[in-house]
C-alpha positions in Angstrom: 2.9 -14.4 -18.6 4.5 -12.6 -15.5 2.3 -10.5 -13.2 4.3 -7.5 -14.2 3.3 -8.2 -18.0 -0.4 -8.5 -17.1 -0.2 -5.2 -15.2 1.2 -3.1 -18.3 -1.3 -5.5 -20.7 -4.0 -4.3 -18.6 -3.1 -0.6 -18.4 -3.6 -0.3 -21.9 -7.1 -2.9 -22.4 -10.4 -1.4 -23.6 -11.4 -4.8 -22.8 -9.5 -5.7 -19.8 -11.9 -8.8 -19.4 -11.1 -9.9 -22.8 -7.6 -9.3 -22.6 -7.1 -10.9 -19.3 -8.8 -14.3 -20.7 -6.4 -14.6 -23.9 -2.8 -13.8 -22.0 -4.1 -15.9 -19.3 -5.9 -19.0 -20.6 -3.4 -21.6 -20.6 -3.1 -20.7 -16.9 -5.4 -22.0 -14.0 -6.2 -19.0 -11.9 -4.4 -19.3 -8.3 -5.5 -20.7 -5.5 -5.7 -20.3 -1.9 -5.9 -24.5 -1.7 -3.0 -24.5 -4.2 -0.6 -22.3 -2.4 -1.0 -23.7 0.9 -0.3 -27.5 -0.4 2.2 -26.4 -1.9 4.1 -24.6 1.4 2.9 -28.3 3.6 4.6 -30.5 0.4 7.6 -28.3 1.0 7.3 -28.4 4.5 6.5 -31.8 4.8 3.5 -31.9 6.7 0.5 -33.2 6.5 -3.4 -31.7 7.0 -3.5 -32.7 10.7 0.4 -31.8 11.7 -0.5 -28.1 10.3 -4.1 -28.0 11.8 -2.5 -29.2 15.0 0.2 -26.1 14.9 -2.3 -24.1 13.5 -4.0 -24.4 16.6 -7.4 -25.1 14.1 -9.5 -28.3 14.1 -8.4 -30.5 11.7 -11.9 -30.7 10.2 -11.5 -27.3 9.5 -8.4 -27.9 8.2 -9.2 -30.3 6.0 -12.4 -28.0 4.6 -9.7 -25.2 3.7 -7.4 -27.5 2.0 -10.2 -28.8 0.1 -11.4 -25.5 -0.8 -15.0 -25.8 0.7 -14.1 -23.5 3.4 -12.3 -19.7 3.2 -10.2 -19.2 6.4 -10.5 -15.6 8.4 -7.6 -13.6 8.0 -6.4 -14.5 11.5 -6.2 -18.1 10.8 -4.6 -17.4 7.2 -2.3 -15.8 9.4 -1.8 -18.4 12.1 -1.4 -21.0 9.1 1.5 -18.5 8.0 2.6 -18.8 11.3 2.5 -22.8 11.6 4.2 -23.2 8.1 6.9 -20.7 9.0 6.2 -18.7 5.7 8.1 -15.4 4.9 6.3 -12.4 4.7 5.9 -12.5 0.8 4.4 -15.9 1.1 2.2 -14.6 4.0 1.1 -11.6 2.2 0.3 -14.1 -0.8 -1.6 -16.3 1.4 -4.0 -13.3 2.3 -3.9 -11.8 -1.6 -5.6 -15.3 -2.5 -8.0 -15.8 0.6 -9.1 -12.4 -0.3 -8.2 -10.9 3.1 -6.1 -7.8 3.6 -2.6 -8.2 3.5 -0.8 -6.9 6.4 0.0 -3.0 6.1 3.0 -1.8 8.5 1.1 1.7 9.0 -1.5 -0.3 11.6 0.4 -1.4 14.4 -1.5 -4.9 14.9 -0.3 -5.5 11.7 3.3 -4.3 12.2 3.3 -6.3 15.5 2.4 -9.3 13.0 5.0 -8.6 10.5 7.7 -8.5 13.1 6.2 -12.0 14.2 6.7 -13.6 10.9 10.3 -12.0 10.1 11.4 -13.6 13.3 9.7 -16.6 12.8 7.9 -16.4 15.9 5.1 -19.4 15.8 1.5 -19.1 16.5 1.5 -19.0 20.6 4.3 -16.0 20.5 2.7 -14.2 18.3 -0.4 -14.6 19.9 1.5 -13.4 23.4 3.6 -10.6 21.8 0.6 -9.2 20.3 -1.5 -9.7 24.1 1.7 -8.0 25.3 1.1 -4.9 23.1 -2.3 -4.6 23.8 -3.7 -5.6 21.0 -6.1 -8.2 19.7 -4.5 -11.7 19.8 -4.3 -14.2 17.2 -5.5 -17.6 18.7 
């Protein structure tokens, strides 16, 4: 079932629990751990190659590819970053670490979402954002 469909489904539930758990049951609820394997199989890199670009530890890394550990929204971001991911993927990265997806309105995070349209990397971002005045990244 699309997203869309799931939306309208559960705009109209008196049991939106329920509901949810019958359109969605042959589906395995995304992942965070999912997503981002998925971006390094397509990137072709490995744990340590994106820890290492990530500018994270590769323990930690490997905790948030194994799903033990929940990154911060800065390093969802900086992982973004690494991976080159558009902004959709980016914003879907945050959606499933449960962090805040980046809203144009705040200028941090309009700084960030010029950053990832350009395809900037984690060290320019992390100096464009320094430039600006504003909290860095690494």
């Amino acid at each position: 079932m699309t997203t869309e469909k799931l939306f309208m489904l559960l705009r109209q539930s008196r049991d939106p629990a329920n509901d949810w758990e019958t359109a969605c049951k042959d589906e395995p609820e995304p992942e965070l751990t999912s997503l981002v394997k998925e971006i390094m199989r397509k990137k072709g890199k490995d744990c340590a190659e994106m820890s290492e670009d990530a500018l994270i530890s590769r323990s930690f890394g490997y905790q948030i590819i194994s799903g033990i550990r929940v990154p911060s929204r800065d390093i969802v971001l900086r992982l973004a970053l690494s991976m080159g991911c558009d902004l959709t993927t980016t914003q879907r990265l945050l959606t499933l670490s449960d962090r805040g997806i980046l809203y144009p309105r705040k200028k941090r995070d309009a700084v960030l979402i010029s950053a990832i349209i350009r395809n900037l990397g984690v060290e320019k971002t992390d100096e464009l954002l320094r430039q600006s005045g504003l909290e860095p990244i690494i």
